[in-house]
C-alpha positions as CSV (number, residue, x, y, z in Angstrom):
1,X,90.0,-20.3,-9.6
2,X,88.0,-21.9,-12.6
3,X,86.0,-24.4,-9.7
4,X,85.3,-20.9,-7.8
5,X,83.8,-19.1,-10.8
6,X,81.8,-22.2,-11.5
7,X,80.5,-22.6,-8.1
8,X,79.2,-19.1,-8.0
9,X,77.5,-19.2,-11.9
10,X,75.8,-22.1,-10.1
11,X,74.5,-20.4,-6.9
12,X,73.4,-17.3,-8.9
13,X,71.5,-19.7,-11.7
14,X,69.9,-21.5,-8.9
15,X,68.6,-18.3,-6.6
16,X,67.3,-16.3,-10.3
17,X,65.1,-20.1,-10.9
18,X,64.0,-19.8,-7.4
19,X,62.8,-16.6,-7.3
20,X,61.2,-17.1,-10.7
21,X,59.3,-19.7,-9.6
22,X,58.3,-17.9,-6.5
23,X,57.2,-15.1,-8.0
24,X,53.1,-14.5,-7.9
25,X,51.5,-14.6,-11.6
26,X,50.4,-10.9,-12.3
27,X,46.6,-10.7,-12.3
28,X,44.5,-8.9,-14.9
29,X,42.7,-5.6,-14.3
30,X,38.8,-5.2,-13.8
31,X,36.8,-3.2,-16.6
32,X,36.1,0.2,-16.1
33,X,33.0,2.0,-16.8
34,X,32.5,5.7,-18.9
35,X,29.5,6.7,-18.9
36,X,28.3,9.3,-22.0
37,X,24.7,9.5,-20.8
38,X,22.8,10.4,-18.5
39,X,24.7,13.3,-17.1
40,X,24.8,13.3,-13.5
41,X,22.0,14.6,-11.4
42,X,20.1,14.2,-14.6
43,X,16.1,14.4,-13.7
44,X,13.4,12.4,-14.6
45,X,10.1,11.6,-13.9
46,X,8.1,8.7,-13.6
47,X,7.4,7.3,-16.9
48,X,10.5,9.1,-18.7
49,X,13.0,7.4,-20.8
50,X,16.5,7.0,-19.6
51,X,18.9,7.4,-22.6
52,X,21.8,5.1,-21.0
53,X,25.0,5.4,-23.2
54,X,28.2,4.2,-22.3
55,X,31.7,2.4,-22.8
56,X,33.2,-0.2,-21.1
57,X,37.0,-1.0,-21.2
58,X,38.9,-4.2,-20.1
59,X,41.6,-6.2,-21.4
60,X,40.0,-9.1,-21.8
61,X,36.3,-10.1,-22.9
62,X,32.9,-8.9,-21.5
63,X,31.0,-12.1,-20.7
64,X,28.7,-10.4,-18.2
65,X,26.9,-7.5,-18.3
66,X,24.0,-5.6,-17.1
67,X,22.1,-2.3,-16.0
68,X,19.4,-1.3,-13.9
69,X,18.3,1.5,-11.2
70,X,19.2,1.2,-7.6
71,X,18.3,3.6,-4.8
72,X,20.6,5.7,-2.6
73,X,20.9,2.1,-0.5
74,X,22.3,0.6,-3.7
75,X,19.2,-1.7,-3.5
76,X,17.7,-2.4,-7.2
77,X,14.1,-1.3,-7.6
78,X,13.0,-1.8,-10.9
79,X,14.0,-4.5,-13.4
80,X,17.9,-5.8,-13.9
81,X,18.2,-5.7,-17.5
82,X,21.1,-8.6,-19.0
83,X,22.6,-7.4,-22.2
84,X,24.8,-9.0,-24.4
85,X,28.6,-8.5,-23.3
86,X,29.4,-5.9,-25.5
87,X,31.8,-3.0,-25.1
88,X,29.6,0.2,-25.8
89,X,25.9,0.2,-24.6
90,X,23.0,2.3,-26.3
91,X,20.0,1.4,-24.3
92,X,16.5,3.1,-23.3
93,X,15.5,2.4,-19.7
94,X,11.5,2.9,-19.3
95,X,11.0,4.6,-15.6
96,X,8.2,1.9,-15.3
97,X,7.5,1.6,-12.0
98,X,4.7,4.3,-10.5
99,X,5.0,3.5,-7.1
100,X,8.7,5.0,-7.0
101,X,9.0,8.0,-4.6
102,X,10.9,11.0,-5.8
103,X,14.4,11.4,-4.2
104,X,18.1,10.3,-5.2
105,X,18.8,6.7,-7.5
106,X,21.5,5.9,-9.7
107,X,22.1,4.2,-13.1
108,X,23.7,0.9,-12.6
109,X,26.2,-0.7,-14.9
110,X,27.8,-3.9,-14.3
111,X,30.5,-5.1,-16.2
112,X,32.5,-8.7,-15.9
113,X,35.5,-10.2,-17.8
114,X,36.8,-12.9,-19.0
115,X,39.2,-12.8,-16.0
116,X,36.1,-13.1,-13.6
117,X,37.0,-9.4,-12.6
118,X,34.2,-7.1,-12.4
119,X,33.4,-3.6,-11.8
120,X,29.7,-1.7,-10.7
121,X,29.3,1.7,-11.6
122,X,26.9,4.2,-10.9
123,X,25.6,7.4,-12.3
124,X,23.6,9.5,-9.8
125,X,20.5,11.2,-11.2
126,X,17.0,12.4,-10.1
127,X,13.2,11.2,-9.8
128,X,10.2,12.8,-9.1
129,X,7.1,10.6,-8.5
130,X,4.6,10.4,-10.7
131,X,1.4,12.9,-9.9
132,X,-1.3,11.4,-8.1
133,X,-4.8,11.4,-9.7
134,X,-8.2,10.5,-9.2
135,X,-9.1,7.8,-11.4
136,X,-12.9,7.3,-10.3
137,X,-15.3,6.3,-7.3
138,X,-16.5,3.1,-6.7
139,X,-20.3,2.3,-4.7
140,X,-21.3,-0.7,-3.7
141,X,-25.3,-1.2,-3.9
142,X,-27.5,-3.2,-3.1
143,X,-29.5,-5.0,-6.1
144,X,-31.5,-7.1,-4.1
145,X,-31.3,-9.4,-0.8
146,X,-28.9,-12.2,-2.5
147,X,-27.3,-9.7,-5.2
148,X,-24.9,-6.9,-5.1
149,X,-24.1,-4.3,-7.7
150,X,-20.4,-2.4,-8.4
151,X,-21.2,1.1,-10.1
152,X,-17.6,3.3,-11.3
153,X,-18.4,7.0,-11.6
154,X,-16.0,8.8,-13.8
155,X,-12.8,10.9,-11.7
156,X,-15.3,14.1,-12.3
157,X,-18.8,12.8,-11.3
158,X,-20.0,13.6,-14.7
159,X,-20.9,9.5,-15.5
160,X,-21.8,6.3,-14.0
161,X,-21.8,2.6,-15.4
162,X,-22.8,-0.7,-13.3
163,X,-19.4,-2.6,-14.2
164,X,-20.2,-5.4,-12.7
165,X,-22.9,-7.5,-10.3
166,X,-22.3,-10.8,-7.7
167,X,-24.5,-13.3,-5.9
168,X,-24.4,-12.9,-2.0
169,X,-24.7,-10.6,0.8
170,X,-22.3,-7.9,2.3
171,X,-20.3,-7.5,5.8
172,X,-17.7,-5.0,3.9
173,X,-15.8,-3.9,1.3
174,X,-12.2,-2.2,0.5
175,X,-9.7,-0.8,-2.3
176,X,-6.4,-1.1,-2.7
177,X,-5.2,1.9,-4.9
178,X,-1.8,0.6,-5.1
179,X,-2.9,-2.8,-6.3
180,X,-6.0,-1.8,-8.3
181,X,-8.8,-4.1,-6.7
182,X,-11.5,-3.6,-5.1
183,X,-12.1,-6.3,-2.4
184,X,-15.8,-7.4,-1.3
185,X,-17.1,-9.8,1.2
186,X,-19.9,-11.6,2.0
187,X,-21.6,-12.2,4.9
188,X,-23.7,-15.4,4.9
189,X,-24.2,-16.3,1.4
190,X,-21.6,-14.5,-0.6
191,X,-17.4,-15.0,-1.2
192,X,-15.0,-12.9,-0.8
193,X,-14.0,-11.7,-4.2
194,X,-10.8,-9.7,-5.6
195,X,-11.8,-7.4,-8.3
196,X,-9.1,-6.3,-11.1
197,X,-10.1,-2.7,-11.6
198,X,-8.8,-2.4,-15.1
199,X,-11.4,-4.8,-16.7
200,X,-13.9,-5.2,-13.4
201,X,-13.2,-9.3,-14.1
202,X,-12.4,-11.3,-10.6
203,X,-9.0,-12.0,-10.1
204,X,-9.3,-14.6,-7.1
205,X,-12.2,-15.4,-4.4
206,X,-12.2,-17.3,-1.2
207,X,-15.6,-19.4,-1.4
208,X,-17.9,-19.1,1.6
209,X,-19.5,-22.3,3.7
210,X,-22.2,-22.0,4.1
211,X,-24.5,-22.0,7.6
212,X,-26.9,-20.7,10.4
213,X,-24.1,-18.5,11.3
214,X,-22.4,-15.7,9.0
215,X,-18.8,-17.0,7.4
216,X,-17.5,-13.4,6.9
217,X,-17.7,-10.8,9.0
218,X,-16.0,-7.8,7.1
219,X,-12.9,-6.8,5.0
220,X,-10.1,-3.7,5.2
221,X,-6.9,-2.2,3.3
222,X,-4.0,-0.7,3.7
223,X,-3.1,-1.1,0.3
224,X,-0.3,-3.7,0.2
225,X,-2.6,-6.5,1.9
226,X,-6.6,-7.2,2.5
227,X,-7.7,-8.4,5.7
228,X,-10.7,-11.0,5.8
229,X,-12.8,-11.3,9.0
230,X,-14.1,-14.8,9.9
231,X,-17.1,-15.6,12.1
232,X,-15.0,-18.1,13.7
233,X,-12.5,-15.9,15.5
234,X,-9.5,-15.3,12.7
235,X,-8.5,-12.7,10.5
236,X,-6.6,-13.6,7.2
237,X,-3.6,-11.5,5.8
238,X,-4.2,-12.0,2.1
239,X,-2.2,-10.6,-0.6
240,X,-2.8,-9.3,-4.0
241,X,-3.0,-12.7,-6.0
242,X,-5.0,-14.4,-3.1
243,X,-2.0,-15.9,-1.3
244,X,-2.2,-16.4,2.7
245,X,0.3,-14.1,4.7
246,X,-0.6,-15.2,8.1
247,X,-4.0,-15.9,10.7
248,X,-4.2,-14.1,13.4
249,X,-4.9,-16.0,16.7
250,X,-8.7,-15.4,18.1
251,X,-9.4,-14.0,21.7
252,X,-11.4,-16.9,23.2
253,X,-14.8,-16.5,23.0
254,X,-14.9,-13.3,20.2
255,X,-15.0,-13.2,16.8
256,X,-13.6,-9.8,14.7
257,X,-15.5,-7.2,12.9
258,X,-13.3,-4.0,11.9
259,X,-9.6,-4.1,11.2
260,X,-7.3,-1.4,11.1
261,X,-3.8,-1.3,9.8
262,X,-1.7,1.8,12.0
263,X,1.9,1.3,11.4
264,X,3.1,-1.8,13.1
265,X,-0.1,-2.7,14.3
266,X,-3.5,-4.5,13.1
267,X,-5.7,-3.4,15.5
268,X,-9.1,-5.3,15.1
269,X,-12.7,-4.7,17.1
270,X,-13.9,-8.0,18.0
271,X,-17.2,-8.7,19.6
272,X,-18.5,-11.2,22.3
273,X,-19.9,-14.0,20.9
274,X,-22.9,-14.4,23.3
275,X,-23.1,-10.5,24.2
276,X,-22.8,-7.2,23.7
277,X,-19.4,-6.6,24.8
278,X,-16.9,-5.3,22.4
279,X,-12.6,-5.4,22.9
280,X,-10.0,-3.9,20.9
281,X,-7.7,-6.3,19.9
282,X,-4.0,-5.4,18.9
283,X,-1.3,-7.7,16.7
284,X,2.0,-7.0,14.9
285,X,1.2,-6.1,11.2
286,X,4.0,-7.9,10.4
287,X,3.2,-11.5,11.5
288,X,-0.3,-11.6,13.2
289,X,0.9,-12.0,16.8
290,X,-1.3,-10.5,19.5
291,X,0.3,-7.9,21.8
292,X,-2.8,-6.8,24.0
293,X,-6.2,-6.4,24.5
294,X,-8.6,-4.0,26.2
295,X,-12.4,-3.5,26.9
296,X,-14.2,-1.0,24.5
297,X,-18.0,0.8,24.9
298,X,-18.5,1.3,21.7
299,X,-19.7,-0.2,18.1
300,X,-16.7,1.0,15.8
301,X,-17.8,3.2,12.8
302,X,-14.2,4.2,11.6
303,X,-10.5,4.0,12.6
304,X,-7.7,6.1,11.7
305,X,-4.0,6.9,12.0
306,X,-2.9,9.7,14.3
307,X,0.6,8.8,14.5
308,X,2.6,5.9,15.6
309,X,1.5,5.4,18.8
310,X,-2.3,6.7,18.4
311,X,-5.2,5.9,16.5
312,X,-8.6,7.1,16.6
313,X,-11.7,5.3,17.4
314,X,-14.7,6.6,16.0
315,X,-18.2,5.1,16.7
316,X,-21.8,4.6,18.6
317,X,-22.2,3.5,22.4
318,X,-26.4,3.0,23.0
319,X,-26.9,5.2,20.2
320,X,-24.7,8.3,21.4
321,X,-21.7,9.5,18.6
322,X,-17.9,8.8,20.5
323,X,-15.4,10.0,19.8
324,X,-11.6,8.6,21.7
325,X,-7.8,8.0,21.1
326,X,-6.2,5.1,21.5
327,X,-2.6,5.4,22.7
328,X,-1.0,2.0,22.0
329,X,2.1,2.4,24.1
330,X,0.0,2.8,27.5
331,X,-2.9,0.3,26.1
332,X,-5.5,3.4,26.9
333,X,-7.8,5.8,26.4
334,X,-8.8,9.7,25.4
335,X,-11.9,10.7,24.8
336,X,-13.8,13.7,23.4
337,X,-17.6,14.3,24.1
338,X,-18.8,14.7,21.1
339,X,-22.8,16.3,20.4
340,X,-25.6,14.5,20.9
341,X,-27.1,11.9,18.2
342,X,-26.1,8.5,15.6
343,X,-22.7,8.7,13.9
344,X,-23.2,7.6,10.5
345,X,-20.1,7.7,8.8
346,X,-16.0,9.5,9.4
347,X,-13.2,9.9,7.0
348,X,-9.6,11.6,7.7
349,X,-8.9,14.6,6.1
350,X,-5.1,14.6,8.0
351,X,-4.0,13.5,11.1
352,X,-5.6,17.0,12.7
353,X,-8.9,16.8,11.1
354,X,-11.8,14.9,10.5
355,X,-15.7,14.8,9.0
356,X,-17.9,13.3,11.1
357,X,-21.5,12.8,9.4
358,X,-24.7,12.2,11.9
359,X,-28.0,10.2,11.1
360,X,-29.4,13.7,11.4
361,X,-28.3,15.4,8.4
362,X,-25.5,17.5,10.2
363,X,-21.9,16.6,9.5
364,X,-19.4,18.5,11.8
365,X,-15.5,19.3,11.0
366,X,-13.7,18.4,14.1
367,X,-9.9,20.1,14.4
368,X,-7.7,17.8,17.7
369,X,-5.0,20.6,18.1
370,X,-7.7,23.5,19.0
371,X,-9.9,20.9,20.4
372,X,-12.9,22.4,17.8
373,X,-15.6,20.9,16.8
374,X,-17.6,23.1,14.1
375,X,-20.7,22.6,11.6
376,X,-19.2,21.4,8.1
377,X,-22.3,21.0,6.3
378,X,-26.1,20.4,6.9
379,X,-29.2,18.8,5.3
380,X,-27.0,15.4,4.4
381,X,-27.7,12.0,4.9
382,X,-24.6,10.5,4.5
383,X,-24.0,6.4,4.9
384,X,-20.0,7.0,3.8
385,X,-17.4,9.4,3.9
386,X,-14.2,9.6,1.7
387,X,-11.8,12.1,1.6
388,X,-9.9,13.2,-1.9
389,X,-6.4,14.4,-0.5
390,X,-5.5,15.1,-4.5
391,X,-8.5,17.7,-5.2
392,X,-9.2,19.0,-1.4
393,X,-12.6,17.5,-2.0
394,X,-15.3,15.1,0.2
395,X,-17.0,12.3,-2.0
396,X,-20.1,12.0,0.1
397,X,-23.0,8.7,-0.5
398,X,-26.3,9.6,0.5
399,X,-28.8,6.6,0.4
400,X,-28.7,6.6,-3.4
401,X,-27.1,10.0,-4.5
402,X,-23.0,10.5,-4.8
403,X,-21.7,14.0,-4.5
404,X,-18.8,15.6,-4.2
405,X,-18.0,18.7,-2.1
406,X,-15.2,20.9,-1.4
407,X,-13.5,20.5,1.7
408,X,-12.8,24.5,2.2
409,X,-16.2,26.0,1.5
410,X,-18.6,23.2,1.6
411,X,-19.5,24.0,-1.7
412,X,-21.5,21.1,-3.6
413,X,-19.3,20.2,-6.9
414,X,-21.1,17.1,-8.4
415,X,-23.7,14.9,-7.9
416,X,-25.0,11.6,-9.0
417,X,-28.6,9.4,-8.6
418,X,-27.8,6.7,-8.0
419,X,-30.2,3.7,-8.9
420,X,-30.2,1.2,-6.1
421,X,-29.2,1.6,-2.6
422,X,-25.7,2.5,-1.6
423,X,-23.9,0.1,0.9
424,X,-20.1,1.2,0.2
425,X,-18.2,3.9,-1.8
426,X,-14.4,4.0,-2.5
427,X,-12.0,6.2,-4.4
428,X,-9.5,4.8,-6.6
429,X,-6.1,6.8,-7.7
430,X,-3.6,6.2,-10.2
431,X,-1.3,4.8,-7.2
């Protein structure tokens, strides 16, 4: 009986060590988040302060932690802030960032302990963008035949002041509002210069070569990138500090004047070498690889967005104003006669209506979905054309005046003299 009770002590000892041993080692918990401040659906605006307080709980240490703001994709897009790992934050986030679009983010906390556990947390809140404003307008003049002027005009039109003046000559010029530079090209003698708008000092340059033949051939923007027109055939996708995106691949025997960003495409006029004959190149914004070509009549003055599968060409054919739309899907044409005479200069007003300005003083408001085409103004000798969205008003350069009318009544605001002779004019916002 005694060997029977022993047996079974035994059996019972060994199956409780078993089990012990078996038995998985209890893990630790992550930290948990409270958050104190902001509320949610807090609102901000651009430029506000985010008063971020908060606690974080865990059983063991905080060895990592961090915040930031992330969008409704959970994607970060300002600056991940490390703080030291401590267990209540107090901390001022600076909305920074002016290119943010107003719509839903979140307050982001992340917390990690000593048990390599973690935890994100988000607190939901609201942004609205920050207003968009005139800062001032830019011209472009000609000093002499090897020197080029910049003049700024105040957001108002009540002052001017020649910021700054370069060697070389001029196929074209461009701003990028979002970047703050002002981009402008030579042609046979003069670089292509980056301008930092904040203190008018040049940020980068790509030196011309020169020769008999022009190195440059023009510049545009669509605000993120600059495209640079070469004589020899490419176009280069630059970026803000100067760095090379891509070249685009020349259509043998051409070489590119105007480019033109629309959506997914860079659509660039390119011109025969050895004749008159003009095509209309299109590539993928994205990387610079062609898609298709066609045969154009005219010399393009302007190019402009009418949605993602039509863009408007605006320009001269043997001296005669055209006017057509370009449908990229079907690699073809619509076209609008337009009255007789020289188009000087276009600009956008939206994607149903645009200025048109002739050699002959007249500049017409044309509407696409009534098919109108009306007197805007008369007695103006426009060279350019920009169009202020923010104030509903039309910055017009005459040869070496700069005025600025508004778009609903014609009405002249402001105007400028200008000293020397106009070649460009740009507006520049806030973002």
């Amino acid at each position: 009986m005694k060997k029977m009770f022993f047996n079974t002590l035994v059996f019972v000892s060994l199956v409780s060590l078993f089990s012990s041993g078996c038995k998985k080692k209890e893990e630790g918990s992550p930290p948990t988040v409270q958050y104190h401040t902001p509320l949610e659906n807090a609102t901000y605006t651009v430029f506000d302060n985010i008063q971020i307080s908060a606690h974080v709980y865990s059983a063991t240490a905080i060895t990592d932690l961090k915040i930031g703001i992330v969008n409704d994709q959970m994607v970060p897009v300002m600056s991940t802030i490390p703080l030291s790992p401590v267990t209540h934050i107090a901390f001022t986030y600076n909305i920074y960032d002016i290119h943010l679009t107003s719509g839903t983010y979140y307050v982001w906390i992340s917390a990690t302990n000593a048990d390599n556990l973690d935890v994100n947390a988000y607190q939901k809140i609201s942004i609205s963008e920050a207003p968009k404003k005139r800062k001032a307008v830019y011209v472009i003049t000609k000093l002499s035949s090897s020197q080029l002027g910049l003049t700024k005009a105040d957001s108002v039109l009540n002052s001017q002041q020649q910021v700054g003046s370069f060697n070389g000559d001029f196929s074209g010029s461009a701003i990028s509002s979002w970047h703050q530079q002002l981009y402008l090209a030579g042609n046979y003698t003069g670089d292509h210069r980056a301008i930092e708008l904040a203190g008018h000092s040049i940020k980068w340059s790509v030196p011309y070569i020169g020769s008999s033949n022009p190195y440059f051939t023009g510049v545009s923007s669509d605000e993120k990138s600059n495209y640079l027109s070469y004589f020899g055939g490419q176009v280069k996708a630059l970026d803000q500090n100067g760095s090379t995106r891509y070249f685009t691949t020349p259509s043998g025997g051409y070489y590119p004047l105007k480019s033109f960003v629309s959506g997914s495409y860079l659509l660039q006029e390119q011109k025969d070498y050895t004749s008159s004959q003009r095509k209309l190149v299109v590539y993928y914004s994205s990387s610079g690889v062609g898609k298709q070509e066609t045969l154009i009549p005219e010399t393009v003055t302007e190019l402009f967005t009418k949605d993602a599968d039509n863009v408007y060409l605006f320009g001269n054919a043997s001296g005669q104003a055209k006017m057509e739309i370009y449908t990229v899907s079907g690699n073809s044409f619509w076209n609008r006669t337009l009255p007789a005479g020289t188009l000087a200069a276009a600009t956008q007003v939206n994607s149903d209506t645009y200025l048109l300005a002739y050699t002959n003083g007249t500049i017409y408001k044309y509407t696409y979905s009534n098919n109108s085409l009306i007197t805007w103004l008369s007695g103006v000798n426009a060279v350019k054309l920009r169009y202020d969205e923010v104030n509903g008003e039309v910055c017009i350069a005459e040869l070496k005046k700069l005025s600025s009318y508004d778009l609903n009544s014609s009405g002249l605001k402001k105007t400028l003299t200008v000293p020397d002779t106009i070649l460009d004019m740009h507006i520049l916002f806030n973002r």
